[in-house]
Each structure stands twice: as structure tokens, then as C-alpha cells.
C-alpha positions as CSV (number, residue, x, y, z in Angstrom):
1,X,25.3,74.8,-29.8
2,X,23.1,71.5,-30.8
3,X,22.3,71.6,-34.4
4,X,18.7,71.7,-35.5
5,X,17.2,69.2,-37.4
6,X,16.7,71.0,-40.7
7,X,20.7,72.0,-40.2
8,X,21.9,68.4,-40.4
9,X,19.8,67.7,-43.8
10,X,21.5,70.6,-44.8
11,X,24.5,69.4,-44.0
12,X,24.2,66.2,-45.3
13,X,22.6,67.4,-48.6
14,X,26.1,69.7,-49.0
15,X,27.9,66.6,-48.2
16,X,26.0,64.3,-50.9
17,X,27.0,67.8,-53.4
18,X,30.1,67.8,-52.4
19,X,31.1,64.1,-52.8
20,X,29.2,64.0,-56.6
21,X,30.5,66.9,-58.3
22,X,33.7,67.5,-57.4
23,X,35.9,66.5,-60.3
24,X,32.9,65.0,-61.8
25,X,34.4,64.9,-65.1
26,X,37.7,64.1,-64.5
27,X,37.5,60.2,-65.2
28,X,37.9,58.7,-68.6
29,X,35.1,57.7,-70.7
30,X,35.5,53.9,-70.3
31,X,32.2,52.1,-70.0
32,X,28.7,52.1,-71.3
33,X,28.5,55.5,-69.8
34,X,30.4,56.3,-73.5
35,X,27.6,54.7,-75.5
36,X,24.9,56.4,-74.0
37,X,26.4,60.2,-74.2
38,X,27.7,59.8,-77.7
39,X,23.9,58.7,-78.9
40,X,22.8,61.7,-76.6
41,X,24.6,64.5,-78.5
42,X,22.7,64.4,-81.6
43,X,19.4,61.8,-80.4
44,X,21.2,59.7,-82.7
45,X,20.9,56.0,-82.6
46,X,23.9,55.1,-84.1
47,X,27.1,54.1,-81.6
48,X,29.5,52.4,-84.5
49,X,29.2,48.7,-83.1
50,X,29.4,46.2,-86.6
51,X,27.4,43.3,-83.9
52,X,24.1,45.3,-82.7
53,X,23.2,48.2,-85.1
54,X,19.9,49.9,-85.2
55,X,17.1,50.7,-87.3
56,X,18.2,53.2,-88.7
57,X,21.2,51.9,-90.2
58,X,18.4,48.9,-91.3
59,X,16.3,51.6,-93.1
60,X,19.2,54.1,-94.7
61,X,19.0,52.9,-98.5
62,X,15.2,52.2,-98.2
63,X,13.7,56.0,-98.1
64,X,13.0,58.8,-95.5
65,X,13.7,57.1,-92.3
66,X,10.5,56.5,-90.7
67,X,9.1,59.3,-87.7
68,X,8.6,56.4,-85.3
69,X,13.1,55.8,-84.6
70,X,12.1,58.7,-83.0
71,X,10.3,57.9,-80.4
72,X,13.2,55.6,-78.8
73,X,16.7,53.6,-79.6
74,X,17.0,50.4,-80.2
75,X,18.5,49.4,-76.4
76,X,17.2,51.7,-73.9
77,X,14.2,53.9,-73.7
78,X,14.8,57.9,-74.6
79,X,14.5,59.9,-71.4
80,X,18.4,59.5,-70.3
81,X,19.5,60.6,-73.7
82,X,17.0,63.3,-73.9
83,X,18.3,64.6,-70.4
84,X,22.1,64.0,-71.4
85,X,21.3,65.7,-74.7
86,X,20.3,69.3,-73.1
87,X,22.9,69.1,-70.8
88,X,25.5,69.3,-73.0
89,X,23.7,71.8,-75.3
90,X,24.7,74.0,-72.1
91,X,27.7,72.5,-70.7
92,X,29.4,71.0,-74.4
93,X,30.5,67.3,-75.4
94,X,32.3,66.6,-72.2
95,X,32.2,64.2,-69.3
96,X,31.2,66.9,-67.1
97,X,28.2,67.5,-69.0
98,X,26.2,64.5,-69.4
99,X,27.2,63.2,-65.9
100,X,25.7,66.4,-64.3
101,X,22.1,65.2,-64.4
102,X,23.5,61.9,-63.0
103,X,25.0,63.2,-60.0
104,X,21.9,66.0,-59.5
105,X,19.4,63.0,-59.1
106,X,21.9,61.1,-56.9
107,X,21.5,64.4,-54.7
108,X,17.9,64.3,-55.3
109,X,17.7,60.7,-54.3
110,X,19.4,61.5,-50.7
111,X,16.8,63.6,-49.6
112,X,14.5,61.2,-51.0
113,X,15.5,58.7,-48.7
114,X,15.3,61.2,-46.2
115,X,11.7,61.8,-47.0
116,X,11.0,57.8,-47.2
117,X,12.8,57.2,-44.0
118,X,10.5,59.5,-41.7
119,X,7.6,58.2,-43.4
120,X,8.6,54.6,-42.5
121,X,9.9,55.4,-39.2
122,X,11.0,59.0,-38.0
123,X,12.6,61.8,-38.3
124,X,15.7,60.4,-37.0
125,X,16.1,57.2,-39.1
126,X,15.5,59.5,-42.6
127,X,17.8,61.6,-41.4
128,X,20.6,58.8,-40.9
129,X,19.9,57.1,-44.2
130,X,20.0,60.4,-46.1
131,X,23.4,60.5,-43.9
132,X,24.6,57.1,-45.2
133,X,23.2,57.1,-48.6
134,X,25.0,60.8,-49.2
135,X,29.0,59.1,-48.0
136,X,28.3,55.9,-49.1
137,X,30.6,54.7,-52.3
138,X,28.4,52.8,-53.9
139,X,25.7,55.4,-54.3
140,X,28.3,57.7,-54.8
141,X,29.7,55.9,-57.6
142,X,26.6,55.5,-59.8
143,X,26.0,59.3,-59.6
144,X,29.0,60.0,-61.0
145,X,28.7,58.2,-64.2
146,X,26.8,58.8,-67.2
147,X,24.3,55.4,-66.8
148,X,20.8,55.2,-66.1
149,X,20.7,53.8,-62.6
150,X,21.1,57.5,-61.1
151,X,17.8,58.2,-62.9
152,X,16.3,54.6,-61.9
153,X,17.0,55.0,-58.5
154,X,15.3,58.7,-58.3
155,X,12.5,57.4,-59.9
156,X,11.8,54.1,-57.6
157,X,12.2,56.3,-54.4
158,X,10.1,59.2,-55.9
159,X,7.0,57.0,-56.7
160,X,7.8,54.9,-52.9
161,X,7.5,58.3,-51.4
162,X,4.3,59.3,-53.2
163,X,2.8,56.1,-52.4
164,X,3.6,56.3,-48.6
165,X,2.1,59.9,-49.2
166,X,-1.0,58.1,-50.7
167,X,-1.7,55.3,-47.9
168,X,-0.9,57.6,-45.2
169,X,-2.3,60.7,-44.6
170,X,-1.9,63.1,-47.8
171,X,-4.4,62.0,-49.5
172,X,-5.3,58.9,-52.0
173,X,-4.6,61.4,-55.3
174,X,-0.7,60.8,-54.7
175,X,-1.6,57.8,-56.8
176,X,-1.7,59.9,-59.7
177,X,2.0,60.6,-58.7
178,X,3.1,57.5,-57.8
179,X,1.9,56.6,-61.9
180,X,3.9,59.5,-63.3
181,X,6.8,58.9,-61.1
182,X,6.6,55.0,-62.1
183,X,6.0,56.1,-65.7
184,X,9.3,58.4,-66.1
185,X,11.0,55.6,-64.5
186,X,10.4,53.4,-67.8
187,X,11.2,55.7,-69.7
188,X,15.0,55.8,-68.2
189,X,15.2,52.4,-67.9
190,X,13.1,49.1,-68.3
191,X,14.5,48.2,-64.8
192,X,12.2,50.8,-62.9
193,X,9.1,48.4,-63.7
194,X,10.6,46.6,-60.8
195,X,8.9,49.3,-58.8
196,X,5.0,48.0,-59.5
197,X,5.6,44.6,-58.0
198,X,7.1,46.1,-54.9
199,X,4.2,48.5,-54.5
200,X,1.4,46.2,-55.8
201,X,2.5,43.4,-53.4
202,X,2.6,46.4,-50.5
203,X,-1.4,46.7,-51.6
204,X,-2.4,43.2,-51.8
205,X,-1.0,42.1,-48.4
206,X,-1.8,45.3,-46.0
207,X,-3.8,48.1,-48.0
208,X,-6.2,45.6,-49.9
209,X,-8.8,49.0,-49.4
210,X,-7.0,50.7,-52.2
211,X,-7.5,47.9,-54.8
212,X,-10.6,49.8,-55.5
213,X,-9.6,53.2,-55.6
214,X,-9.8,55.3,-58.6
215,X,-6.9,57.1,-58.4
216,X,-4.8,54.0,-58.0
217,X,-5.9,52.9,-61.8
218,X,-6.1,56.3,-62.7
219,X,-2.0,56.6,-61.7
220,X,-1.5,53.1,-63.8
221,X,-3.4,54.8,-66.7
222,X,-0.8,58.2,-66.1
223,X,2.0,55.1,-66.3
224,X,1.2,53.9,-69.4
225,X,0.7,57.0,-71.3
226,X,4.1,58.7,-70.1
227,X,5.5,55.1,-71.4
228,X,3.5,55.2,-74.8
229,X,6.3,56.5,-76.8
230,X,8.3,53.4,-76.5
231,X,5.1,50.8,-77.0
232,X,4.5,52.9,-80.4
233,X,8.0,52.0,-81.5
234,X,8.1,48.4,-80.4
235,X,5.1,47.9,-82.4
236,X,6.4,49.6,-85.4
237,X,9.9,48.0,-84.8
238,X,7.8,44.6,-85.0
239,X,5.8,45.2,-87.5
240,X,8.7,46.5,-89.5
241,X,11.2,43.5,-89.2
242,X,9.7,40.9,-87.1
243,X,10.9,41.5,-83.1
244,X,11.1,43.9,-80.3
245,X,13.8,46.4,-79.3
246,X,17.4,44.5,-77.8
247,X,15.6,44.4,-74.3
248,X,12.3,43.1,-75.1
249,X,13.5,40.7,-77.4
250,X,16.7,39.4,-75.2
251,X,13.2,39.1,-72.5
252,X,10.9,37.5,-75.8
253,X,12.9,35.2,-76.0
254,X,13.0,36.5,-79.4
255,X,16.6,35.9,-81.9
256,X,16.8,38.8,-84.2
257,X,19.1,37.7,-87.0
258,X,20.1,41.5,-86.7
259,X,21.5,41.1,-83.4
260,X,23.4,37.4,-83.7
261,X,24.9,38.1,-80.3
262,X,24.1,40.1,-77.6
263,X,26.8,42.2,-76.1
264,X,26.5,42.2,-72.2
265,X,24.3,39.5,-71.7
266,X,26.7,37.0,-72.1
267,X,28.1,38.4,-68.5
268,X,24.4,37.3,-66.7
269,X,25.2,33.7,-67.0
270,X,23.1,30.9,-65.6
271,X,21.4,31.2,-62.6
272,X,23.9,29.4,-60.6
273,X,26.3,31.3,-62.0
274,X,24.3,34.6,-60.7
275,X,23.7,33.0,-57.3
276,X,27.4,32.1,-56.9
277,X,28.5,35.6,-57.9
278,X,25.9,37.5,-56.1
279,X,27.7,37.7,-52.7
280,X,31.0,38.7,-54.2
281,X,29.8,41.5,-56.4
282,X,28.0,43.4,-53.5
283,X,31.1,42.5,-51.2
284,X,33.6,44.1,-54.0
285,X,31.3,47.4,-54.8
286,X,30.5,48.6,-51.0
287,X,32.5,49.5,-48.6
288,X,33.0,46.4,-45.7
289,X,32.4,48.4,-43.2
290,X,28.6,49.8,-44.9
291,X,28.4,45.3,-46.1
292,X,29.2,44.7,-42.1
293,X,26.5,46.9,-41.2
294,X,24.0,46.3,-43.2
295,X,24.0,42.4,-42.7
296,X,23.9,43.0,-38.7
297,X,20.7,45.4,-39.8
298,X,18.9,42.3,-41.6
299,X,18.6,40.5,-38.3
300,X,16.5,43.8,-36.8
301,X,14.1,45.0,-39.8
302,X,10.7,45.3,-38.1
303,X,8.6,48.0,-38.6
304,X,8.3,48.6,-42.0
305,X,6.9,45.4,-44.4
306,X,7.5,47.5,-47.7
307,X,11.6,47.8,-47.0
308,X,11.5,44.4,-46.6
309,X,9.2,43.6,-49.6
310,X,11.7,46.2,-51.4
311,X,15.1,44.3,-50.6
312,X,13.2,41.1,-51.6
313,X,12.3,42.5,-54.9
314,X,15.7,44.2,-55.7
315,X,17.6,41.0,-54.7
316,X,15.2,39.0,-57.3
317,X,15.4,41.3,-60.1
318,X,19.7,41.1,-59.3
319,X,19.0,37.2,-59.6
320,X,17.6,37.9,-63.4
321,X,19.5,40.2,-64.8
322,X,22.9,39.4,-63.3
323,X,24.5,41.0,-59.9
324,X,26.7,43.5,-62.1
325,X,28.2,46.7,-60.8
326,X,26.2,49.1,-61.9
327,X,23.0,46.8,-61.3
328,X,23.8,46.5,-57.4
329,X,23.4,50.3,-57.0
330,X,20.1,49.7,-57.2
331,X,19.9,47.9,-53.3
332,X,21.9,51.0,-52.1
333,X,18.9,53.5,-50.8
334,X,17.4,50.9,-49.0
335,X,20.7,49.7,-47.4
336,X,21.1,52.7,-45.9
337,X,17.5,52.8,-44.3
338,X,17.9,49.1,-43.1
339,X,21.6,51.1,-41.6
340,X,19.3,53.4,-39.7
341,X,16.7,51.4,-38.2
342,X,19.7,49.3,-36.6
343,X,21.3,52.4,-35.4
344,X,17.8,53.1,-34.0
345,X,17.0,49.7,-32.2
346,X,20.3,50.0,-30.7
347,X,19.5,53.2,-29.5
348,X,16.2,52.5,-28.2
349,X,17.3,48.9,-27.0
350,X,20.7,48.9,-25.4
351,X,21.9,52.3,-25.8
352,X,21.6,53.5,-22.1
353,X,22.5,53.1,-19.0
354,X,25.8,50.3,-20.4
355,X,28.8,50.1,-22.0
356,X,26.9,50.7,-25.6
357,X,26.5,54.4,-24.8
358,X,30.1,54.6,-25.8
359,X,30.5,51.9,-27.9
360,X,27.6,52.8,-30.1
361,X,28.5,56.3,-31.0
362,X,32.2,55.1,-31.9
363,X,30.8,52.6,-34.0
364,X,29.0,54.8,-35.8
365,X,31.3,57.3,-36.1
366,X,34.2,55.2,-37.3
367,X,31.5,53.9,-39.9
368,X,31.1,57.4,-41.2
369,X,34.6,58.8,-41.4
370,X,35.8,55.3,-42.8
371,X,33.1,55.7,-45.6
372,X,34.0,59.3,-46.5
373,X,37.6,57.7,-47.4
374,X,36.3,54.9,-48.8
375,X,34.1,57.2,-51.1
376,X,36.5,59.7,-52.0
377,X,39.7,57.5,-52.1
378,X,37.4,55.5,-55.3
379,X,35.5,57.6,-56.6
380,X,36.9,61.4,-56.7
381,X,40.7,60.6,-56.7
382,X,42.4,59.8,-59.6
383,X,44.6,56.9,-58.5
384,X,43.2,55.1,-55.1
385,X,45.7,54.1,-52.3
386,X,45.8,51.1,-50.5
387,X,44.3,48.0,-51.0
388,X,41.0,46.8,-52.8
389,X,38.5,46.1,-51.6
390,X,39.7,47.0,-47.9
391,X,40.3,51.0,-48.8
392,X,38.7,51.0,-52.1
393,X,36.4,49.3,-54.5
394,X,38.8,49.0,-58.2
395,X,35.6,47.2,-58.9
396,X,33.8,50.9,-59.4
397,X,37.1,53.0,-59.2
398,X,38.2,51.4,-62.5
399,X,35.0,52.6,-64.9
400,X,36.3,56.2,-64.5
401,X,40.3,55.3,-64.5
402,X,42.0,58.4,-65.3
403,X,44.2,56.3,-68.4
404,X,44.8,59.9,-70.5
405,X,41.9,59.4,-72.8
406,X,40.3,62.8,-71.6
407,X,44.0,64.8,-71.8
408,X,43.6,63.2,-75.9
409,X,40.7,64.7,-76.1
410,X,41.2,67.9,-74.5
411,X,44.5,68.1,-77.4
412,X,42.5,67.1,-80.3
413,X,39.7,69.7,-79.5
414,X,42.1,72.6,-79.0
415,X,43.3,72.1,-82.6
416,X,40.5,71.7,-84.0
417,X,38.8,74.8,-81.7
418,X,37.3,77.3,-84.0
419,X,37.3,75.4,-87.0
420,X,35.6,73.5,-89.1
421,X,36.6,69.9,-91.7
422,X,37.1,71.7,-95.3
423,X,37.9,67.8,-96.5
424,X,35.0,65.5,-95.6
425,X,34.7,61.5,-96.3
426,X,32.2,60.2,-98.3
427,X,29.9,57.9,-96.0
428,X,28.0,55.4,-96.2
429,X,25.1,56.3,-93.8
430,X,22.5,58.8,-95.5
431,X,21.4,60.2,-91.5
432,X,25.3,60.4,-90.6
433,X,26.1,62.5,-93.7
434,X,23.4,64.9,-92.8
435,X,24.5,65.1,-89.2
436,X,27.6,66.4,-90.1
437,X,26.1,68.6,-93.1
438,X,24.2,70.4,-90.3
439,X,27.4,71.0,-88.3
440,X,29.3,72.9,-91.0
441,X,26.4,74.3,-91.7
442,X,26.6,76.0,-88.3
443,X,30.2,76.0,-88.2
444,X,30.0,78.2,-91.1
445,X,27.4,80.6,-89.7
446,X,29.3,81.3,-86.7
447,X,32.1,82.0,-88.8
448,X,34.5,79.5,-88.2
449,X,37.6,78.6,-89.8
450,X,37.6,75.8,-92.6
451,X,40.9,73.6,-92.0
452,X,41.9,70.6,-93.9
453,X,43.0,68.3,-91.6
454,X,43.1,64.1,-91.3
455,X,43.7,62.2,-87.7
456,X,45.2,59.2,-87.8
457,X,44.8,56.3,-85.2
458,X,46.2,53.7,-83.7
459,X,43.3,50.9,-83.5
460,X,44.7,49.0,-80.6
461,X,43.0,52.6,-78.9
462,X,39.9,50.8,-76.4
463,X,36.7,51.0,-78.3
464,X,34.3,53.1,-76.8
465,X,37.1,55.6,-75.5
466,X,37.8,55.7,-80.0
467,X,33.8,56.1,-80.0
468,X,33.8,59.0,-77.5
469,X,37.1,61.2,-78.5
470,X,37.6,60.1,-81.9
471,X,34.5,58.8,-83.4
472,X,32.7,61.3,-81.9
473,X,34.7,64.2,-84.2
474,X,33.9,62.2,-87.9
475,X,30.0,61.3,-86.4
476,X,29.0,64.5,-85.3
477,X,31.4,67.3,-87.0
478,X,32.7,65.1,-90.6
479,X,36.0,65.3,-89.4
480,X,37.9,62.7,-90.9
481,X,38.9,60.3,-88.8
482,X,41.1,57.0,-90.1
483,X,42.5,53.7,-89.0
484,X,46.5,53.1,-89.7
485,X,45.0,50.4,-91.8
486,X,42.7,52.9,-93.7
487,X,45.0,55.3,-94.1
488,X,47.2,52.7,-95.9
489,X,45.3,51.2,-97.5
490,X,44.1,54.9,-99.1
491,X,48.1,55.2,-100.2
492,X,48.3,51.8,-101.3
493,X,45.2,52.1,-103.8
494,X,45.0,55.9,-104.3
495,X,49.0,56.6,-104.7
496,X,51.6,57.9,-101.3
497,X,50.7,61.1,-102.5
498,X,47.2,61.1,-102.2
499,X,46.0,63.2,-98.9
500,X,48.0,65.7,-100.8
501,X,46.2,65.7,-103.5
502,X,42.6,65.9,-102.5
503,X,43.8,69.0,-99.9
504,X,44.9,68.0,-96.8
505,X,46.9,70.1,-95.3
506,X,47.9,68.7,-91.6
507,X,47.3,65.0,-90.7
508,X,47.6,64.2,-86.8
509,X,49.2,60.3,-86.2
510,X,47.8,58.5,-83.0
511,X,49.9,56.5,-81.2
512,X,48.6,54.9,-78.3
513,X,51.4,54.2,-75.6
514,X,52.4,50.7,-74.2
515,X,50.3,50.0,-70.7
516,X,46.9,51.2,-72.4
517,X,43.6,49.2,-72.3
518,X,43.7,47.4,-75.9
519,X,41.1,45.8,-77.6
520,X,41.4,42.0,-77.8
521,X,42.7,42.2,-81.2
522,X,46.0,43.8,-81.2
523,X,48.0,44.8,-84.3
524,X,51.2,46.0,-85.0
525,X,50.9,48.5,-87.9
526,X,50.5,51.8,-86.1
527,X,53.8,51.0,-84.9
528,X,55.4,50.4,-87.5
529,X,53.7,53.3,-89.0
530,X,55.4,55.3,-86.5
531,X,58.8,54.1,-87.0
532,X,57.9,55.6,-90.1
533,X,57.6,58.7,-88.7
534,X,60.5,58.7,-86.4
535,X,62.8,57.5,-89.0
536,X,61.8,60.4,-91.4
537,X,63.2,62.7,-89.2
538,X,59.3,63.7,-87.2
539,X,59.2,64.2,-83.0
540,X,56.2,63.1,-80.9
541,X,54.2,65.4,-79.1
542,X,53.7,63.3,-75.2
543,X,50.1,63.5,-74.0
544,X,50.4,62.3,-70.3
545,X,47.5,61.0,-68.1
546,X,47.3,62.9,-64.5
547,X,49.9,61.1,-63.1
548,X,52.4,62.2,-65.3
549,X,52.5,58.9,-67.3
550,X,52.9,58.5,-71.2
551,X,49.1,57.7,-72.8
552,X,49.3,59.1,-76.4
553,X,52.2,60.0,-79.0
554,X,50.9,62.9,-81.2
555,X,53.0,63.3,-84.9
556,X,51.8,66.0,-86.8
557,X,52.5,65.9,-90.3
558,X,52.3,69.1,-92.4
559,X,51.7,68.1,-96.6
């Protein structure tokens, strides 16, 4: 029985679920993903890092901190945290939870592209690019992470769709759309302005009419006033201390003396450097088969100017702000329909009556069933097989790698499961200390159990895996939560017998095990701490990884 139209999106739509969410949060917290969801917990713009703090550690000692850190963080605009944040009010401080909303607007985004591509062309071609866009890996990759492109990418194809909607035949008010969608864009990620030259050129060349239409300024009007939150705290930022927000002022041209270096832009490099790199970063973060494809498609894009104007754009704004991983994403929707109009001129040009009837189909095919393995042997298995990049991307496999960091966590929060710090550290951050006043605070009125317990750790322990699992416990909860070297130096100045003293009951020692990601700096005290440990007589407790490899060695001292 031939399958119906509707039946295929289906189809492909369960696929695109299918290929997002299962073992969503399996992967280690590794990347940036970790800096955004540990701000997101508590709207907090505070992520630990001594070389770009915030405003709010500028304005602690100086008073009530001002209403208007509200309205945004210091980096990034606040709808991705504000999303994050309720979703793991519902689904708790896991990986799981604030890379749900991720993979639901990668879903989103396929039958987007389905929409967009039978707009552009037909039913057919949306129907093959929501195909292509729900197996391919590098779509699938980015909505399985806690970034903003997921959210970038919804919000581009959601405002192209509404303007199609507007030019065509649905009526000239889907301006008013295409300004909200354009609006929440910005407020994911300063990236999505990219959208109003793509659809402002679009106007100027072929649908000059609309210039003068009401609705269209109307929509920009919409824009600006979903965006206002974030020009209200630029201006108060600037009037404040003197610059813009990290973005804006990296942009400005501005050189805050707050920010004396500027952690990942040192990766854009010049604009050789960019050009040079360009070609190898999309070749090692798609699949070669989807890159083969989509290169033969560039010699057959016809019928629809604003793809092309799109791809134009995209490629640009990858020229600026530097062809990395997560950046490239961003080209993947509109890949996918350049992969379907090919599939369509083939079919309409050579497909019948020759040897491309067969060949054709078996190209296709093999494209598809080679993509599903490409997608799942990167992105949902723990270890890939084979070789990268020819049967997986370690480009995009590696921001999730299943190191153990998740099985630490998963053992520090079932001893620490119905229970709350009776022992908290002084701090120095006034907004930090009341954070954690408000968790005991509910700890208490659910009637959890104080316990006085320490952790230990080993600093060689990568630094935003320490922000999420073990930072996150002292931020958000007052656990405390100690360097080897703080630790020491405690029993050096306060006496050996000092946790003791003050009430600690149980400390738990750290160890990271040899083969870990490090930080640059590597130190040998935690080891030496824990020949320590072994040579008083204590045993390790073995966290392994999923492969059954040794990540972490647990000693648990009881004072």
C-alpha cells in the first residue's frame, strides 16, 4: 500500500524524535552547553570564571543589586536560560533537562523546513528536506546539546516561513509574525539578526511593493519591543561602567578593563585564518556523503532567490564570527532544501526513461541509510566505531563524550539525596550566599535531613565539568565544596584537626583518574593527598564511565 503524504511527515517527524531524544542526556557536560545550564538553574549570572565575571559580582559590596541584571547576562541574551530554567524546575539539574527544549525545537525546526520547502517549491521537496534535515548529524547534533543554535535555527526558519506566508498568499499581516519570530530570535541569540538582512535583501530586489506596507514596519516595531529587555540593560550596563554586554562590546570594538581577554574569540582568528578553515570545519561536522550532496546541489539552485540569498548570508556571517562547530549548524536547514531541489531536478530532468531511474533511487537511498549511521554512530552512541570523519564526526561526537563525569554526579547526588549542608562556607558573594540561604530554606521545609559533609577535589577535574557537578552543589545548595589545595591549606592555618572541629562529619576525597580531560595546569597534590589516604589504611570507591573504564576514585573519610 503507497503511503500518503501526511504519513511520511509522520514518519519523518517520529524519526527526527526518535534520533534527538533517545539518550539525550547521556553525554557528559563538556562544553559551553555547561555554562549556559548552570546560569539557568537559578537566572543567575554567575558561572565561576576569575577572566570574564559579570555585573553582579561588579555591584556585590556596592548595595542592592540593581533590577536592570535582570533583564539579561552579561554574554548572551535571557530567553535560552529562561527556557532551560523551567525545564529543569520539571525535569531537575540534569543533562536531560535543559537539553529537552533543545532537541523539541530541533523537531520543530524539521517540519519547519518542511513548511518552507513547499512554499519554495512543493510538496515533495519539503517533504525531502524535512527527510534530510530529521537523519542528518549535523542538525542532529546541535539539538542535542544545551546551546542556543537549536533555538536560533527555530527562530530563522519560523520568521522565513511567516514571511513566505506574507509575500504569498496568506495575507500581508504575517509581517507582524515574521517581527515576533525575528524578535524571540534575539532574544536567544544575537546571531538570529542575521535573519533581517536575508529577508530585507529578499524585499529590496523582488517584492520592493512591500517596502511600504504597514504591517512590514509594524512587525519591525513587534521586533524591537520583544528585544527591549536587553537594550534596557545595555544602556544601564553603559551608563553604569562605561561599555556594552561581552558581545556588543567584542562587536564595539569596545576593551572593557573587566573583561582583559575574551574567552572564545581568540578561536575566530583573522579572516584568512577563517577563510582557510572554513572548508574543513563543514567537511569535519557533516556527514561526506550529505557535503557530496549538497555541493552537486549548488550547481542546480534555481527556483528560489531567497535560499540562495540565505546560504549567501549564513556563509558571510560564518566568515565573521569564525566557522566553529556549533556556528555551522546554522547552514544545515537550508542544506537540506538545496538536497531536495537536486533530488527534484534529477527527477524531473533525467530520471526517466535511462539508466538514472535506478541509479537515482540507490543514490538516494544509500544517502539515507548511510546518514542514519552516521547520525546515530556520533551522536546517540556512547563511543563511535570506525573512523572520523568517514563514519563519524569526533568533531561533534566529542562535546558530549561519555568520560564518567555524569556517573560522578549521579554518586555525589545519591549521598547527598534527601539532605541538606548543616556546615556552610562563608562567601564572598552577597547574591551567592542568599542563593543558597534560599535552598536550605526549602530543604528545611520539605523536611530534609541536615548532614555535615565536605567534598574534596582533585583540581586537575576539566573546568566546566567542576562547574556543572561540583560547583554547581556549593553555588546553588552551600554545600561545601574544596580544592586539595583549600583543603590544605585550611589544616595548615586552622590545625589537622580542624573539619573536626567546626562539625564535619563525612568528607568525600576526589580523585580524578589518569586518561581524564585536565586543565592546562596540572598539579600533583591530590595525589599525593591520596597516597595519604591509601597509606592510612582508606579503599577507593571506582566510579566507571559507560565503558567500564576507571573516571573517578571516591575516599570517604568519616571524622
Amino acid at each position: 500500500m503507497k503511503l500518503q503524504k501526511k504519513h511520511w511527515l509522520t514518519i519523518i517527524l517520529l524519526t527526527a524524535a526518535f534520533l534527538r531524544l533517545w539518550n539525550l542526556g547521556s553525554g557528559d557536560v563538556l562544553g559551553d552547553e555547561g555554562l549556559m545550564a548552570f546560569r539557568s538553574i537559578g537566572m543567575l549570572d554567575f558561572d565561576n570564571a576569575e577572566q570574564q565575571t559579570t555585573p553582579l559580582e561588579w555591584l556585590d559590596s556596592s548595595g542592592p543589586i540593581p533590577s536592570w541584571t535582570k533583564l539579561s547576562f552579561h554574554d548572551h541574551p535571557p530567553l535560552v536560560f529562561l527556557i532551560q530554567n523551567f525545564f529543569m524546575k520539571i525535569f531537575g539539574e540534569t543533562p536531560f533537562g535543559f537539553r529537552l527544549p533543545s532537541a523539541l525545537f530541533g523537531i520543530a525546526s524539521v517540519y519547519l523546513i518542511y513548511l518552507i520547502g513547499r512554499r519554495m517549491f512543493d510538496e515533495r521537496v519539503g517533504l525531502f528536506a524535512a527527510g534530510f534535515l530529521a537523519i542528518t548529524s549535523n542538525h542532529i547534533f546541535i539539538s542535542r546539546v544545551g546551546l542556543q543554535e537549536s533555538y536560533v535555527i527555530f527562530f530563522i526558519l519560523l520568521a522565513v516561513e511567516f514571511f513566505l506566508r506574507a509575500i504569498q498568499s496568506d495575507g500581508e499581516k504575517n509581517f507582524l509574525l515574521v517581527g515576533g519570530a525575528i524578535g524571540l530570535g534575539l532574544l536567544a541569540k544575537y546571531t538570529a539578526f542575521i535573519t533581517v538582512p536575508i529577508l530585507l535583501t529578499h524585499i529590496f530586489i523582488y517584492e520592493r511593493q512591500f517596502l511600504k506596507n504597514k504591517y512590514l514596519w509594524l512587525g519591525a516595531l513587534l521586533a524591537a519591543l520583544i528585544f527591549s529587555p536587553v537594550i534596557i540593560y545595555n544602556i544601564a550596563l553603559y551608563k553604569e561602567v562605561g561599555h556594552f554586554d561581552f558581545q556588543l562590546s567584542y562587536i564595539f570594538g569596545q576593551q572593557p578593563p573587566e573583561w582583559p581577554v575574551a574567552p572564545g574569540k581568540e578561536e575566530i582568528g583573522t579572516i584568512g585564518d577563517r577563510a582557510f578553515n572554513f572548508l574543513p570545519q563543514i567537511f569535519t561536522t557533516n556527514s561526506w556523503v550529505i557535503l557530496a550532496l549538497f555541493l552537486a546541489s549548488l550547481a542546480f539552485i534555481r527556483n528560489s532567490k531567497l535560499l540562495m540569498i540565505s546560504l549567501f548570508y549564513l556563509a558571510g556571517l560564518l566568515f565573521f564570527i569564525g566557522p566553529t562547530t556549533r556556528f555551522i549548524t546554522m547552514l544545515a536547514p537550508f542544506m537540506m532544501l538545496s538536497i531536495a531541489e537536486l533530488r527534484e531536478v534529477i527527477y524531473e530532468r533525467f530520471y526517466k526513461g535511462n539508466f538514472m531511474e535506478i541509479v537515482s533511487p540507490a543514490i538516494f537511498i544509500f544517502a539515507v541509510v548511510f546518514e542514519v549511521f552516521y547520525g546515530i554512530n556520533t551522536q546517540i552512541l556512547h563511543y563511535p566505531v570506525g573512523i572520523s570523519p568517514w563514519l563519524y564526526s569526533q568533531k561533534t561526537s566529542a562535546v558530549t563524550y561519555a568520560w564518567g563525569y555524569n556517573e560522578l554526579d549521579e554518586y555525589l547526588q545519591n549521598k547527598l539525596a534527601g539532605k541538606y549542608p548543616a556546615i556552610v562556607l562563608e562567601n564572598r558573594y552577597q547574591f551567592i550566599a542568599k542563593t543558597q540561604d534560599e535552598s536550605i530554606a526549602s530543604a528545611k521545609s520539605r523536611r530534609q535531613q541536615s548532614y555535615a559533609a565536605a567534598i574534596v577535589y582533585d583540581d586537575n577535574i576539566f573546568n566546566i565539568s567542576q562547574l556543572w557537578v561540583l560547583d554547581r552543589l556549593q553555588v546553588y545548595h552551600g554545600w561545601p565544596v574544596l580544592k586539595v589545595e583549600e583543603y590544605q591549606k585550611f589544616l595548615r592555618e586552622q590545625g589537622s584537626s580542624f573539619f573536626k572541629k567546626a562539625g564535619f562529619q563525612k568528607i568525600y576525597f576526589v580523585i580524578q583518574a589518569e586518561g581524564m580531560p585536565t586543565k592546562k595546569t596540572v598539579k600533583d597534590t591530590a595525589l599525593k593527598l591520596e597516597q595519604g589516604l591509601a597509606i592510612s589504611g582508606f579503599r577507593a570507591e571506582v566510579i566507571k564511565n559507560k565503558r567500564g573504564d576507571a573516571a573517578f576514585r571516591i575516599y570517604e573519610l568519616s571524622l
